[in-house]
LODRENMAR-303698 format. One record per residue (C-alpha): residue in one letter; x, y negated, z negated. Coordinates in steps of 0.1 Angstrom, whole numbers, plus 5000, padded with zeros to 4 digits. Layout:
# LODRENMAR-303698
aXYZ/...
This chain:
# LODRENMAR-303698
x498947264949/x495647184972/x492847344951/x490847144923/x492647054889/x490847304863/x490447574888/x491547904895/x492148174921/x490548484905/x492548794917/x490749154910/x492649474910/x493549784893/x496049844866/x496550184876/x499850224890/x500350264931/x500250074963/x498049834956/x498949744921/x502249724938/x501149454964/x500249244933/x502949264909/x505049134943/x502348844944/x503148804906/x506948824909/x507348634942/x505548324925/x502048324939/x500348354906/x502148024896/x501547854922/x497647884926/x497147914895/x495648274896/x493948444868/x493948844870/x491249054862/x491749424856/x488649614869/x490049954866/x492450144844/x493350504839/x491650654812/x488650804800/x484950714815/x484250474786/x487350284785/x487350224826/x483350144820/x484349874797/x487549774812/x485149684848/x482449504822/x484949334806/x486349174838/x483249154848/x481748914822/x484948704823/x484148644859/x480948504854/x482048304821/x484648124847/x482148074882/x479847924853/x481847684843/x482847584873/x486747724872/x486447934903/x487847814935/x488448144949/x488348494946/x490548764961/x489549174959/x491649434962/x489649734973/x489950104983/x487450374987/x484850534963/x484650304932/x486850064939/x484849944970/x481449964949/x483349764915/x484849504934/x481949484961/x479949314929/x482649164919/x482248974954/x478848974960/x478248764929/x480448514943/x479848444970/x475848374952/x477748134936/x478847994965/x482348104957/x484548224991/x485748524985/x488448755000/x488049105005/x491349335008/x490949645020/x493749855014/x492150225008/x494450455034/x490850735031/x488350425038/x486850605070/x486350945053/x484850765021/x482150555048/x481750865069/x480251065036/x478250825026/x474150845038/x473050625070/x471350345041/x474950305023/x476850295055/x474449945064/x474849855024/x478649885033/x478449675068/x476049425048/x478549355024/x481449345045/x480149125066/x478948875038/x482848825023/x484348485035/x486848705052/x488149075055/x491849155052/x492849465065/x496549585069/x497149635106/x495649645142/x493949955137/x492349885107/x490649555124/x489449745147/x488150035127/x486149755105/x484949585133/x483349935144/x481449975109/x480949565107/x480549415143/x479849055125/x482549075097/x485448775098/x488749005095/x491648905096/x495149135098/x497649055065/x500149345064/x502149455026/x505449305025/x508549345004/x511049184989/x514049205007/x517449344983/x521149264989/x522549545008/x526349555005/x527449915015/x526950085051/x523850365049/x525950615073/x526050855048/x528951095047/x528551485063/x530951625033/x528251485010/x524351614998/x522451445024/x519451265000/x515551295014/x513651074989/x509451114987/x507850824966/x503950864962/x501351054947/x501651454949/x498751564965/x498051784995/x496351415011/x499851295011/x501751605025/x503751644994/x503252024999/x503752055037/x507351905028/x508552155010/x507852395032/x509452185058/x512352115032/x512852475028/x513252555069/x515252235069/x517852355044/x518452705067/x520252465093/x521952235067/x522352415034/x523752025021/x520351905016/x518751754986/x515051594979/x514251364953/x510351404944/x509551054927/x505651044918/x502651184898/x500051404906/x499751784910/x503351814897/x502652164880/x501352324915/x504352154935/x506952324909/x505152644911/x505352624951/x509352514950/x509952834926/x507653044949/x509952884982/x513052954959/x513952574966/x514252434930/x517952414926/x517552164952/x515351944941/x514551684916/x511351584904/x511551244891/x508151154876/x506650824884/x509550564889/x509750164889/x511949874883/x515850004877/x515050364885/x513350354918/x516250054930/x518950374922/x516850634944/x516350394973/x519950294972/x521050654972/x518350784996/x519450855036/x516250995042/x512950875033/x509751085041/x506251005038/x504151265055/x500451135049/x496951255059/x495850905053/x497450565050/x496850195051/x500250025054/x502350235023/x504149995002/x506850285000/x507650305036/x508649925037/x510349935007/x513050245020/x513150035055/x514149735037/x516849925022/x517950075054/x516950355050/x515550575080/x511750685077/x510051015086/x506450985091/x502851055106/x500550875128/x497750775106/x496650455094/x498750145103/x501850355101/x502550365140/x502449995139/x505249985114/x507450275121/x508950265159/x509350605172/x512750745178/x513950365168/x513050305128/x512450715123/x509950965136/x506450985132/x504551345138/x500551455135/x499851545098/x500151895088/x502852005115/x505552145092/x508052255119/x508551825133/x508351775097/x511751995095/x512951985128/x513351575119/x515251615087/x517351825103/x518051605134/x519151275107/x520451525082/x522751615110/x523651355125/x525350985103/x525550775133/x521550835140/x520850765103/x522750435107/x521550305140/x517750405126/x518950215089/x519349935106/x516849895129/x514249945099/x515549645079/x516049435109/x511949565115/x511149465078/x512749125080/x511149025114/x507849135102/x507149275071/x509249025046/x508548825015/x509048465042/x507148595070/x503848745053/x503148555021/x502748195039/x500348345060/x498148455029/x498748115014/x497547945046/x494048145042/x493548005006/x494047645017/x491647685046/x488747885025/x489547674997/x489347355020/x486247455044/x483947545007/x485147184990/x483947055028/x480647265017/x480547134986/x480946794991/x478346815020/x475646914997/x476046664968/
């Protein structure tokens, strides 16, 4: 350990479960909590107004009862769009008055709608404060340059999600006398394209009648089984609920298609985590998703809302083991060269250590 005996990394984030809760509970089970000694605060839970009102006070008042006694070495935000950006944006702001560096994660796949709405005055508020953090972290290329755009004078720098990596031991071919498994993991929305893939699903299944989707998520789940009666689709599919731990391992291991056909996106936690287990990934061009998925290499990627690539590429892997292995493969092999536990997590413990060591520099300069 580098940083100051009696002081902490302070880490900020939601409790509410999905892609960026995810990224931390991989901090906490991959031993970076232990080994900076970071404290979490929970800004945000589900619930009613109240409870989330005092859950972000709570956090709140414990982050000024450490800074003033001096137990702050760092502090790391995970943000998205609406009130996440505004919660942890004070979170920030009152440390870096403190003279605490701060680290500001952007990981929000609607960021540029959310700063689009928002009045000429709270776009500036939203470059002011940008710029102020000790450093930006955004997920990919075209994030950086997307923050530059709103932030000219803002220090980003790229940190993509990463996985864990599991012990594989069985081939993903697949077999063709076998129900070919599509597996969707996310929230149910029409922003992530849960709806456009049933259509899709139900076109697929006209040219390979084997096919079977796993729904895994929460959401509008009431409108989506309404839609799969109306489509006449629901003894093919399974709605899963929201899974985790033990349950989602089974799905992934099972899966031979994963899709993920997105509006918006950072860098989904999901798409790396069914590449890592070989499996091939079906896609659209938003967010840092072309910088992950290789077309016609890892999967295929597609503009949002076009329902007929959406099917015509399940049915071209559905059809087709020896393109489902060669694409399996060639998503883990992209995973462990780039996305993995050892290639990404160094990198973020590098940028403690040099914020950490630049403010004791500071420090030390002014006593």
């Amino acid at each position: 350990m580098e940083n100051k005996t009696q002081q902490n990394v302070v880490m900020i984030c939601t409790a509410a479960r999905g892609g960026m809760r995810s990224v931390v509970d991989g901090y906490i089970a991959d031993g970076l909590f232990s080994r900076w000694n970071i404290i979490l605060l929970t800004s945000h839970i589900e619930g009613s107004l109240p409870l989330r009102l005092a859950t972000a006070i709570k956090a709140f008042c414990s982050l000024i009862g450490l800074i003033l006694r001096g137990r702050v070495s760092l502090v790391h935000c995970h943000a998205a769009m609406k009130g996440s950006f505004w919660r942890k944006s004070l979170f920030a702001m009152v440390s870096r008055m403190a003279g605490v560096p701060v680290v500001f994660h952007l990981h929000g796949g609607v960021m540029k709608a959310f700063v689009a709405r928002q009045p000429f005055l709270l776009q500036c508020l939203i470059a002011w404060i940008l710029k102020k953090q000790s450093v930006v972290v955004v997920l990919s290329e075209s994030w950086l340059h997307y923050v530059r755009s709103i932030s000219p004078r803002a220090n980003i720098e790229i940190l993509p999600n990463y996985v864990s990596l599991p012990q594989i031991h069985d081939i993903k071919g697949g077999n063709d006398n076998k129900a070919i498994e599509v597996l969707y993991l996310g929230i149910i929305s029409i922003a992530k394209g849960t709806f456009d893939l049933l259509h899709s699903f139900k076109d697929a299944m006209i040219y390979t009648p084997a096919l079977r989707l796993t729904i895994g998520g929460k959401g509008e789940v009431d409108s989506l089984l309404a839609l799969a009666a109306e489509l006449d689709i629901l003894d093919h599919i399974i709605f899963a609920g929201w899974v985790s731990g033990d349950e989602k391992i089974n799905l992934l291991q099972r899966a031979q298609i994963f899709v993920l056909p997105s509006y918006n996106e950072g860098l989904p936690v999901s798409l790396l985590e069914a590449m890592g287990w070989q499996v091939p990934v079906i896609s659209t061009r938003v967010g840092g998703i072309p910088e992950l998925v290789r077309e016609g290499v890892d999967g295929f990627l597609m503009e949002s809302g076009d329902r007929d690539a959406l099917s015509a590429a399940i049915i071209k892997l559905a059809n087709n083991a020896d393109l489902r292995l060669q694409m399996g493969l060639s998503c883990r092999d992209r995973v462990v060269h780039n996305f993995s536990r050892e290639v990404v997590l160094p990198k973020l413990e590098q940028l403690y250590r040099s914020l950490i060591s630049s403010n004791d520099v500071i420090e030390n300069a002014k006593s």
